[in-house]
C-alpha positions in Angstrom: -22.0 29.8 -31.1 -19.1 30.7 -28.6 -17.8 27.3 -26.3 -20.3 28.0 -23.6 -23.3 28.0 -25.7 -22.4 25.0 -27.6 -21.8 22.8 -24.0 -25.5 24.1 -22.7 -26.4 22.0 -25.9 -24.8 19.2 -24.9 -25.8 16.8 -22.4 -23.6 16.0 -19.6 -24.9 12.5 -18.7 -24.9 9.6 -21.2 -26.8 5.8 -20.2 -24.5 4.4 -23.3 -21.3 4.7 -24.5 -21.4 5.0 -28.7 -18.3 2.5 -28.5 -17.4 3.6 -32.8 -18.5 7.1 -33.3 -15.6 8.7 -31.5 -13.3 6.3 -33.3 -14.4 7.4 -36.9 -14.8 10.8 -35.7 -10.8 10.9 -34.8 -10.0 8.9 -38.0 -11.7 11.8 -40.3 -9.7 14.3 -38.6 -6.3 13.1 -37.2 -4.4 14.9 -40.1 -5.6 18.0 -38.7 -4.9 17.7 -35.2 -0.7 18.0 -34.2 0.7 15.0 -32.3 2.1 14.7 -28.7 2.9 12.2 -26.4 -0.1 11.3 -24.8 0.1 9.2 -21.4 -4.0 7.7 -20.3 -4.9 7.1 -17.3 -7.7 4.5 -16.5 -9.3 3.0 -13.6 -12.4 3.5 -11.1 -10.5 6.0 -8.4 -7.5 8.1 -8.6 -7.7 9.1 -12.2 -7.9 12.6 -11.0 -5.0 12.9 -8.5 -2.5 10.5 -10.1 -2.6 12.2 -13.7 -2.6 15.5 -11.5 0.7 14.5 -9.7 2.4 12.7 -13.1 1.8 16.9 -14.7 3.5 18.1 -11.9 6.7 16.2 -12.1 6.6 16.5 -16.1 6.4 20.1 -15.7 8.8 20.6 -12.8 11.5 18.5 -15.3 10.8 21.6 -17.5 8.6 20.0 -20.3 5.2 21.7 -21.3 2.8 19.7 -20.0 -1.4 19.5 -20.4 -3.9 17.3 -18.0 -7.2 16.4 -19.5 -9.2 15.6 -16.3 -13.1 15.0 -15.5 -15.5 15.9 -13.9 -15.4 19.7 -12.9 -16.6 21.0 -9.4 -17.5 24.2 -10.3 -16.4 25.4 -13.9 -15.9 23.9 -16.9 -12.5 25.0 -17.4 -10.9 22.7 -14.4 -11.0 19.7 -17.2 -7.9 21.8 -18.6 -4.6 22.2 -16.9 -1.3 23.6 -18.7 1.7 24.1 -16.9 0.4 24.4 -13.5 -2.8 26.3 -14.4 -6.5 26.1 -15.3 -7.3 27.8 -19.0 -8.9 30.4 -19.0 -12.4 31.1 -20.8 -10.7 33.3 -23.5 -7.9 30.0 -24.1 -11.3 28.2 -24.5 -13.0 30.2 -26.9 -9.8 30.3 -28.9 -9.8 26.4 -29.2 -13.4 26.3 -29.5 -13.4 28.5 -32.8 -10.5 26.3 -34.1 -12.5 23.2 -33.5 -15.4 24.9 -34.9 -13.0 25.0 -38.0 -11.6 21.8 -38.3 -14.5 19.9 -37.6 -17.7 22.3 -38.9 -20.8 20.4 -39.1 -19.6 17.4 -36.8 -19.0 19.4 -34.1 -22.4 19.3 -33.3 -22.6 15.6 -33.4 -20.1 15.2 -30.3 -21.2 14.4 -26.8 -20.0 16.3 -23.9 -17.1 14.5 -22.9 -16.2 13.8 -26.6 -16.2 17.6 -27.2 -14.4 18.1 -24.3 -12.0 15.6 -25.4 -11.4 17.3 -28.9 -11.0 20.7 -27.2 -8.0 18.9 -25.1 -6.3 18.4 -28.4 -6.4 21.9 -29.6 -5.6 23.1 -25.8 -2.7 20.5 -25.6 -1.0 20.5 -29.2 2.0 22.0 -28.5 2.5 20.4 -25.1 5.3 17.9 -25.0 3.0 15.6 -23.0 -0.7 15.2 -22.1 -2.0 13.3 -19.6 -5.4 12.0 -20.7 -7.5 10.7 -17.7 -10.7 8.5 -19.2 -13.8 8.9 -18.3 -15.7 5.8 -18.3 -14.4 2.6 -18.9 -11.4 2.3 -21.4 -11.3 0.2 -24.5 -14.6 2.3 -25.6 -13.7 5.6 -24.0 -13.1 9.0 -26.0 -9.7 9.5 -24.8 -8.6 5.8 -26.2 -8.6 6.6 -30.0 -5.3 8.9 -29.2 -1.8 7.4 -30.1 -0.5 6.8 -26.5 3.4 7.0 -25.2 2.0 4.9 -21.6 -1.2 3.3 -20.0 -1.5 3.7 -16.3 -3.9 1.6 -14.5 -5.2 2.9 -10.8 -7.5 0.8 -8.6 -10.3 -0.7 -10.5 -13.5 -1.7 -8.5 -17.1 -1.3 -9.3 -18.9 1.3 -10.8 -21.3 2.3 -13.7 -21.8 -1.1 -14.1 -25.2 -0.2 -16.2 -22.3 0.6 -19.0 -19.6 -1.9 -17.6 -20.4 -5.0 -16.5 -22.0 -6.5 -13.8 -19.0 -8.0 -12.5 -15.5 -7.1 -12.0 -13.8 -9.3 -14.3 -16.1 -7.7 -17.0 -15.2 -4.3 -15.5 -12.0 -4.3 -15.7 -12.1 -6.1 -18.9 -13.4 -2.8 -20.6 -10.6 -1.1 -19.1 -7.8 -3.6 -19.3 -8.1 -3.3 -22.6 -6.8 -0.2 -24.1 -3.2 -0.9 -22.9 -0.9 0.0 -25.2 3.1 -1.1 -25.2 3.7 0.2 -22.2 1.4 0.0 -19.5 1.9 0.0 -15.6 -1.1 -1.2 -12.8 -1.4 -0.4 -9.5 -0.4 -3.5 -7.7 -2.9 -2.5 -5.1 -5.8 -4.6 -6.8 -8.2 -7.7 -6.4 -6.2 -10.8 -8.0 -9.0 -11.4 -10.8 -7.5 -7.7 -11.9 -4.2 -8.3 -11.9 -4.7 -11.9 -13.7 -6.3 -10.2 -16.2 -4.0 -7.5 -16.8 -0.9 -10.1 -17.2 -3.3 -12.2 -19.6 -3.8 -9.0 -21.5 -0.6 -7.5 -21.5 0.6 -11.1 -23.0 -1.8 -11.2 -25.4 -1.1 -7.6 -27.0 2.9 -7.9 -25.9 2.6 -5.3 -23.6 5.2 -4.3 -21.5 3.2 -3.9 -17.9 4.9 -3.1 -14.8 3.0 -3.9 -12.1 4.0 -1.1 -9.0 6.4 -2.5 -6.7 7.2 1.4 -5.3 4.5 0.7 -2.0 7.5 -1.8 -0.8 10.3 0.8 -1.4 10.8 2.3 2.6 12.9 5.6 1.3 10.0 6.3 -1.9 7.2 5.1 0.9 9.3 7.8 3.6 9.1 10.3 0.9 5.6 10.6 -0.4 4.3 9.9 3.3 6.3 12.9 4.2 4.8 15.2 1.4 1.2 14.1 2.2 1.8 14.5 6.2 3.1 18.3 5.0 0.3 19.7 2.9 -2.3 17.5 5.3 -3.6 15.1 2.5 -5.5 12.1 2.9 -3.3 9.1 3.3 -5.2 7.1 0.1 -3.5 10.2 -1.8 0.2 8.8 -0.8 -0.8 5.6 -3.1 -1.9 7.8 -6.2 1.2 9.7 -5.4 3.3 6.6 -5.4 1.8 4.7 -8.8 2.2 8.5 -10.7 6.3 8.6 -9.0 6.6 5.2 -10.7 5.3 5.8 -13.7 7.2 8.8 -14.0 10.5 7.1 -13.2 9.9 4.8 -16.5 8.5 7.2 -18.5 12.0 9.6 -18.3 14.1 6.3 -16.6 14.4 8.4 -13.6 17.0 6.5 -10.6 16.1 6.6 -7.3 18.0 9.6 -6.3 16.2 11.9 -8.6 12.8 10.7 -7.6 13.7 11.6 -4.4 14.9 14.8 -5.2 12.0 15.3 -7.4 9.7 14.8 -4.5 11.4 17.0 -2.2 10.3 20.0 -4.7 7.2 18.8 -5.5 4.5 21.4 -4.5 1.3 21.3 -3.1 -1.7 18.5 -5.1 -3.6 21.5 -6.9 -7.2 19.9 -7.1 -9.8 19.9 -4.6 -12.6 17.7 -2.8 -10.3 14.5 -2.2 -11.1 14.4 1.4 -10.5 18.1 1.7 -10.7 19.9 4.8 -12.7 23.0 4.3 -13.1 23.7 7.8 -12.2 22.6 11.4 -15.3 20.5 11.3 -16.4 19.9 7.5 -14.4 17.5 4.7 -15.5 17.4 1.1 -15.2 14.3 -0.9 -15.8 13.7 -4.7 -15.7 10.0 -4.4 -18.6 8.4 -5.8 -18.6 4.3 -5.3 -18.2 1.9 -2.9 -14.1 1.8 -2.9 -14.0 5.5 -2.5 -16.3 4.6 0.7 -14.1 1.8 1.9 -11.0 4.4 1.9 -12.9 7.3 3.8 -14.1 4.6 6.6 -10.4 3.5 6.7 -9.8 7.9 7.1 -12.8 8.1 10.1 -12.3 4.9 11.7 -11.7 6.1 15.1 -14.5 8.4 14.5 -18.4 9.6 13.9 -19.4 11.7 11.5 -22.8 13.4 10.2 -22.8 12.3 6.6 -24.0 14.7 4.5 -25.0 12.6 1.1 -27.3 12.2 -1.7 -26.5 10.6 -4.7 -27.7 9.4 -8.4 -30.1 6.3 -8.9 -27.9 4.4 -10.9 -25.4 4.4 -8.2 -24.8 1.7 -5.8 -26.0 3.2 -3.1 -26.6 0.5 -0.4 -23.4 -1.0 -0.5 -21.8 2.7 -0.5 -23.6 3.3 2.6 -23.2 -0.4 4.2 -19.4 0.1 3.6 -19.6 3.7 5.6 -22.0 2.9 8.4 -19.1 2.3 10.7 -19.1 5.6 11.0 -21.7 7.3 10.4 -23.6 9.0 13.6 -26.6 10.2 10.9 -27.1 10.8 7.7 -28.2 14.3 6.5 -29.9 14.1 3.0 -28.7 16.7 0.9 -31.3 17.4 -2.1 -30.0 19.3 -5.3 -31.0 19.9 -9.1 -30.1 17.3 -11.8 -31.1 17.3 -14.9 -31.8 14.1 -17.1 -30.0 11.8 -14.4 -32.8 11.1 -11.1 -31.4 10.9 -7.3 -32.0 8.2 -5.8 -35.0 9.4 -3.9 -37.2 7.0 -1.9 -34.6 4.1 -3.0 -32.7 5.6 -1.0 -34.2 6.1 2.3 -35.5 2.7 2.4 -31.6 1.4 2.2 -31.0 4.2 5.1 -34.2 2.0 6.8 -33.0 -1.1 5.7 -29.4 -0.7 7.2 -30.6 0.8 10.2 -28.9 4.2 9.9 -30.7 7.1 10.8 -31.5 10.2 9.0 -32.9 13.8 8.1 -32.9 16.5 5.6 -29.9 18.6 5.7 -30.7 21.8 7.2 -27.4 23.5 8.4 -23.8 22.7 10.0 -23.4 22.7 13.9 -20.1 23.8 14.9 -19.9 20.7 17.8 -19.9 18.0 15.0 -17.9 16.2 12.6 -19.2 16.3 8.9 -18.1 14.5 6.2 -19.7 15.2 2.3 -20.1 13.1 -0.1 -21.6 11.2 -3.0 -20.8 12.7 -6.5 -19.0 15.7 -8.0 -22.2 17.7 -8.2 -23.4 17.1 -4.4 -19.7 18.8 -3.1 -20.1 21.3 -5.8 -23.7 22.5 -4.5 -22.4 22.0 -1.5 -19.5 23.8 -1.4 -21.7 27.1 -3.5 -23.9 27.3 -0.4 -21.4 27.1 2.7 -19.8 29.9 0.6 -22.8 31.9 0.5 -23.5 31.2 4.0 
């Protein structure tokens, strides 16, 4: 079976984590995989853009550098980016046939994501870093039985807390937990977080930095000039900001060639963080109730047609609670899913319960403001129909 057909195999959504098969997976096969210095990135938003932005200053320092990032909008292949570019489906099939090799029978014992994960390694093994951005949780997570250089920690809030936790201390317990030596956290955090991460760090001696780079007036001058120039959200600046400071450790970079490392910097190469697709339409991957908190921060002044649907399993009410400041109506848009439900009725009768009207999405009007969002899959069907229309 080529890459493609082996994924359609595969299924996509999990409702457990197997928190020892990836480990014993790895430990049979590490001898056959090269090493490099991998940096993992953990938390409940920002993965994406701060692992995104730590590549691009590797690579513009001249190292060979591969980000492992999930999920995709539209192809498979956007998990994978070396040296400024997404692999291709031949670079694919090339690591998928070595895999194939190396790990024979097993192979079809992997998951999605830990498939994906082992495909990274081949992709990656002559890079002189990766950056490794987990997917759920930490301590348990696929991308935590790698040796790792560096543990960055971005916001952690709540979500999938059917695998996590019911509360945030447990949360971020499950992610706190795979730092390694060296480990920095984003200092923008809810105190129970940060106490745990210094009760952590002590207990594992950990070096953790905890980001002090949102106080520095030229680094903040900087970073808010390089969002203001490629029109990115302002929640971007912060990602931008922890992966600056994380860099500067990593290669003990001084102020001055931050800075000048900045002013080279080109443009964030991923889409659907608050993107603007159109004078009147932004798409927005964000799936929880933090990523809601940032966009009402974003529309505040505003009123928007919120085009949404999302999983059952998600926290819906408070996701829409948190963005009702905003909201004008709610347009509920219905796609596929396989083995994971939308939310359905559930949902309307939170629209009913908050008092915030809605309808079916039918089509955009040019004289309003829209704003989509909800999961990677709603932007992604989405974004395929305003492209056929």
């Amino acid at each position: 079976m080529n890459f493609k057909q082996t994924l359609a195999k595969k299924e996509m959504f999990y409702k457990k984590i197997s928190r020892f098969f990836m480990f014993a997976m790895y430990e049979k096969y590490k001898n056959v995989f090269c090493k490099t210095k991998n940096i993992q990135i953990i938390g409940t938003n920002g993965k994406g853009s701060t692992g995104r932005f730590l590549a691009m200053l590797l690579k513009q320092e001249g190292f060979l550098v591969g980000h492992y990032t999930s999920p995709h909008i539209f192809k498979f292949n956007e998990r994978f980016w070396l040296n400024g570019t997404i692999v291709d489906d031949e670079s694919l099939e090339q690591a998928h046939k070595i895999l194939e090799d190396k790990m024979k029978q097993d192979l079809s014992r992997l998951s999605y994501f830990e498939y994906a994960t082992f495909l990274a390694l081949v992709l990656f093994e002559k890079c002189d870093y990766v950056v490794f951005e987990a997917g759920v949780g930490g301590e348990y997570d696929a991308t935590s039985v790698f040796d790792k250089e560096f543990t960055i920690f971005t916001n952690i809030g709540f979500d999938h807390q059917e695998l996590l936790g019911k509360t945030l201390k447990n949360i971020a317990r499950t992610k706190l937990k795979a730092m390694k030596d060296k480990a920095i956290i984003s200092s923008n955090q809810d105190l129970i977080v940060l106490n745990l991460a210094k009760h952590i760090a002590l207990l594992k001696n950990s070096k953790l930095t905890i980001t002090s780079f949102f106080q520095d007036k030229d680094l903040k001058n900087i970073t808010q000039e390089y969002t203001k120039k490629y029109n990115l959200a302002y929640f971007l600046q912060d990602n931008l900001l922890l992966a600056l400071e994380s860099f500067s450790i990593i290669l003990n970079k001084d102020k001055t060639s931050l800075i000048k490392s900045m002013q080279n910097l080109p443009k964030l190469d991923l889409k659907g963080r608050c993107e603007q697709i159109s004078d009147n339409i932004f798409v927005d991957v964000g799936h929880n109730e933090m990523a809601a908190l940032a966009l009402a921060s974003i529309f505040k002044e505003k009123k928007v047609h919120l085009v949404y649907n999302c999983f059952l399993d998600k926290d819906f009410y408070n996701i829409l609670k948190a963005l009702k400041p905003i909201i004008k109506i709610v347009e509920i848009y219905d796609y596929k899913t396989e083995n994971r439900p939308l939310a359905g009725e559930k949902l309307l009768e939170s629209l009913k319960e908050l008092d915030i009207k809605y309808k079916k999405f039918n089509h955009i009007e040019n004289d309003n403001l829209y704003l989509v969002f909800g999961s990677f899959l709603l932007v992604e069907n989405f974004l395929r129909g305003y492209r056929e229309r």
